[in-house]
C-alpha positions, -999 to 999 in steps of 0.1 A, spaced: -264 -438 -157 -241 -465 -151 -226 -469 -190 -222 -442 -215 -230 -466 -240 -239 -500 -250 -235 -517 -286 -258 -546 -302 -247 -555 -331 -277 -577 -349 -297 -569 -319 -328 -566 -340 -338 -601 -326 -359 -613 -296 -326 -616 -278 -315 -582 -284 -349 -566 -273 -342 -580 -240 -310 -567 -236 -318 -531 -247 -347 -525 -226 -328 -546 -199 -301 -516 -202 -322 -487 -214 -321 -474 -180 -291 -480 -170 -268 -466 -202 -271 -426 -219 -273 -447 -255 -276 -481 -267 -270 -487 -303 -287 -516 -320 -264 -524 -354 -284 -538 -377 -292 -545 -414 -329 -526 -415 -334 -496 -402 -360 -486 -370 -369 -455 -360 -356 -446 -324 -369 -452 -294 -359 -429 -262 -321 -436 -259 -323 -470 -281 -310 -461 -318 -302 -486 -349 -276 -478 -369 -271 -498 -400 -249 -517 -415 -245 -549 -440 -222 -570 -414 -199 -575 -442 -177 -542 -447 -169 -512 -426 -185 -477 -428 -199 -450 -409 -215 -473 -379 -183 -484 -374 -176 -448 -354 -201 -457 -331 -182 -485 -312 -154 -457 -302 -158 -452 -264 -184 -477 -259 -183 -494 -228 -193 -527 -239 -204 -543 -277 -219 -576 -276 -226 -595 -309 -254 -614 -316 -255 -620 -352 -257 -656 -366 -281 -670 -390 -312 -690 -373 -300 -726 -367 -336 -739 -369 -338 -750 -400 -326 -780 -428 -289 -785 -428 -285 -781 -465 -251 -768 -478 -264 -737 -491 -276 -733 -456 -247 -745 -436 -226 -721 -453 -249 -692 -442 -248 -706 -409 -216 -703 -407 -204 -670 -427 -233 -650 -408 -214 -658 -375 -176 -656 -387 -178 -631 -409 -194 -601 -386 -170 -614 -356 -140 -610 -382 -154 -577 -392 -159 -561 -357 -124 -576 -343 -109 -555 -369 -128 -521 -360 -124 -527 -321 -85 -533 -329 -80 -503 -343 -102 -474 -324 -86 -451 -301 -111 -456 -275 -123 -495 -277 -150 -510 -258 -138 -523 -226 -154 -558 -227 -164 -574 -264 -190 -604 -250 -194 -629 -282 -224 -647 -282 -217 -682 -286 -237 -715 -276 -236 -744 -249 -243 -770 -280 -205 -769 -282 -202 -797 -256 -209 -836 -263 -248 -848 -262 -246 -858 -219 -265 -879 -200 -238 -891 -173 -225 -856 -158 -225 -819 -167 -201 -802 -186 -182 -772 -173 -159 -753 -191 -129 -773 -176 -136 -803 -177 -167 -807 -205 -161 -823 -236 -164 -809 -268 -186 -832 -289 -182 -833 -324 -205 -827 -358 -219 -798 -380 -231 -779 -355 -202 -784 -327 -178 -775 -354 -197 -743 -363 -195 -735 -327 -158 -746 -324 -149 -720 -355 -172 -693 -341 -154 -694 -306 -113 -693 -326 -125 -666 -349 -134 -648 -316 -105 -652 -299 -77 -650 -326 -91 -614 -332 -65 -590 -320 -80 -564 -293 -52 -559 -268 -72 -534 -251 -108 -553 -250 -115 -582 -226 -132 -611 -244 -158 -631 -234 -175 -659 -258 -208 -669 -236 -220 -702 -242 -258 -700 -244 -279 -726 -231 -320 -724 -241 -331 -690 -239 -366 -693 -224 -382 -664 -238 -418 -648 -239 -415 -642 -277 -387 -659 -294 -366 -692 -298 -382 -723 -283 -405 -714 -255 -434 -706 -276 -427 -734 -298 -432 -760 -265 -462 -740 -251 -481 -739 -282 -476 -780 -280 -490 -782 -249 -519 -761 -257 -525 -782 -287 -524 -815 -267 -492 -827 -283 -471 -814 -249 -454 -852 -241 -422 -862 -239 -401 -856 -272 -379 -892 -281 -375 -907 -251 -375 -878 -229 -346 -886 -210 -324 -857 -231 -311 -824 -205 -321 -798 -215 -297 -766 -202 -318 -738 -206 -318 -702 -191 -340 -677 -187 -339 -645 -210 -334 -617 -180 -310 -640 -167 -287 -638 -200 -293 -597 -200 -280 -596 -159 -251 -621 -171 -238 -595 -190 -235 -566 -167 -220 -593 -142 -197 -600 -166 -186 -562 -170 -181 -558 -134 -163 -592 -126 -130 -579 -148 -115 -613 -139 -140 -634 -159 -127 -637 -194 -128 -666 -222 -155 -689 -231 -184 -685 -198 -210 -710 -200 -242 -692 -196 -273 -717 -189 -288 -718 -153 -275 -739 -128 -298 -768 -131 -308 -783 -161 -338 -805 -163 -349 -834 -185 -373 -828 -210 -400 -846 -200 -397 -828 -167 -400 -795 -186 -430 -804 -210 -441 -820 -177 -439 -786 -157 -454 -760 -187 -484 -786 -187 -489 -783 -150 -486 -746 -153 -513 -745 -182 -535 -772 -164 -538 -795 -190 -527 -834 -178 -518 -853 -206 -497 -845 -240 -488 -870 -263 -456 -886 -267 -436 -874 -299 -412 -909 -307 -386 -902 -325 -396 -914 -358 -424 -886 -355 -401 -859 -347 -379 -869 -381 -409 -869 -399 -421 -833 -383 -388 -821 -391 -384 -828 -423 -418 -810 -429 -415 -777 -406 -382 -779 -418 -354 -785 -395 -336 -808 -378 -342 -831 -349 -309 -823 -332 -319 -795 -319 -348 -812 -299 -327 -843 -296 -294 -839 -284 -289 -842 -242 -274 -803 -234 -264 -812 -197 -244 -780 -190 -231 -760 -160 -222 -724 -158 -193 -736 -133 -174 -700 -138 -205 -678 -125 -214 -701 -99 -177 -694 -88 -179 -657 -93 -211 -661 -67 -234 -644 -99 -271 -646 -82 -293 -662 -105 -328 -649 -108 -344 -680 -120 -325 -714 -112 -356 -739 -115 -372 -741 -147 -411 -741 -130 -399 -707 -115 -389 -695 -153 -422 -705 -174 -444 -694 -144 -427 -659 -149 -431 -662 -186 -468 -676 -188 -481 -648 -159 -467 -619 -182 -473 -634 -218 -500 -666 -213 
């Protein structure tokens, strides 16, 4: 075993499946912290806890090798104000809480990795945005992401590294949007969303669980590491490319208008199909990280021959 043991705290989720069966093998225990509890499975345990105040999980992150926190309310839905403030309080308030475990055990994690998002940077169409010399853009949700990334940081671990990774699109065989934008296509409504012309930075989900352990090693990568594959594609390339892959030719267009209108029903907001995400993970393309998948045709033919 390469780790003696890994922490996800609200790893309950799609996300944190991956990365515990990504590092079932490779760690003697992986604790999953979480607010409902599961029964174990082989080496993978939940613990729980409320995210809000400390008790007894809170011995489990003592000689961990590395905790990565996932928790955050679900950004697809209606930004109301009593959901805006759950959006934010479910990602400050855990990151507060574990900084102040990690800062005062004996025997910390090594590396704390912060989930954070790539939506921090400016809707782009002209270049990419790197973490030197992207933009931040501004807004409800870039300020959420802003705040996440400062409550993060100002936490005082001297003896944790700290990494906030800045996720792009998860392409995933059973969560976020993936099955959203197959199930489109299979329905015949797979076109172009808006104009089409919007990045879209996306990444896929083993990629995100190997980003991890490459950032363990690599002891010299520390701060805010964008994490989205190297090349981003428009979105009517991708609805163009999970078409192809399902054979079906044609998908109508969604216009704008449609996709307020669809929003407002399904209840969310059109943003998060919307805004151009043209981001590149600059830091592990300089640390030579091998990506598995780097064209998105390569990362829904992997996903549609596993899960159709």
């Amino acid at each position: 075993m390469l780790y003696n043991k890994i922490i996800l705290a609200g790893g309950a989720g799609s996300l944190g499946t991956t990365l515990a069966n990504y590092y079932r093998d490779k760690a003697s225990e992986i604790i999953i912290l979480s607010r409902k509890p599961k029964a174990a499975d082989g080496n993978i345990r939940t613990v729980v806890w409320d995210a809000r105040t400390i008790g007894t999980w809170a011995q489990e992150l003592d000689g961990a090798d590395l905790l990565i926190n996932l928790c955050g309310k679900n950004v697809n839905c209606r930004y109301t104000e009593k959901n805006k403030a759950e959006i934010f309080s479910s990602r400050l308030n855990p990151t507060r809480l574990l900084g102040e475990v990690v800062g005062n055990l004996a025997n910390p994690p090594a590396l704390w990795i912060n989930a954070a998002s790539a939506t921090i940077y400016r809707h782009a169409e002209d270049r990419p945005q790197n973490e030197t010399t992207g933009d931040i853009g501004y807004g409800f949700s870039i300020e959420v992401c802003k705040q996440w990334e400062k409550t993060f940081f100002e936490q005082d671990t001297p003896n944790t590294r700290k990494v906030a990774l800045r996720i792009g699109i998860v392409l995933s065989h059973d969560g976020g949007a993936f099955p959203v934008l197959r199930n489109l296509v299979k329905f015949g409504m797979g076109g172009k969303q808006g104009d089409g012309s919007q990045y879209v930075s996306w990444i896929h989900e083993q990629d995100v669980a190997a980003i991890t352990e490459w950032v363990y090693q690599h002891k010299e990568l520390t701060g805010a590491i964008n994490a989205t594959a190297p090349n981003a594609i428009k979105n009517t390339d991708l609805m163009r490319i999970i078409r192809k892959a399902y054979g079906i030719p044609f998908g109508l267009p969604a216009p704008k208008w449609l996709l307020e209108i669809g929003a407002a029903i399904i209840g969310t907001e059109t943003e998060l199909i919307l805004k151009s995400r043209w981001v590149k993970p600059q830091l592990l393309l300089d640390s030579s990280y091998p990506f598995q998948y780097t064209e998105a045709a390569q990362a829904v033919h992997d996903l549609l021959s596993v899960k159709p």
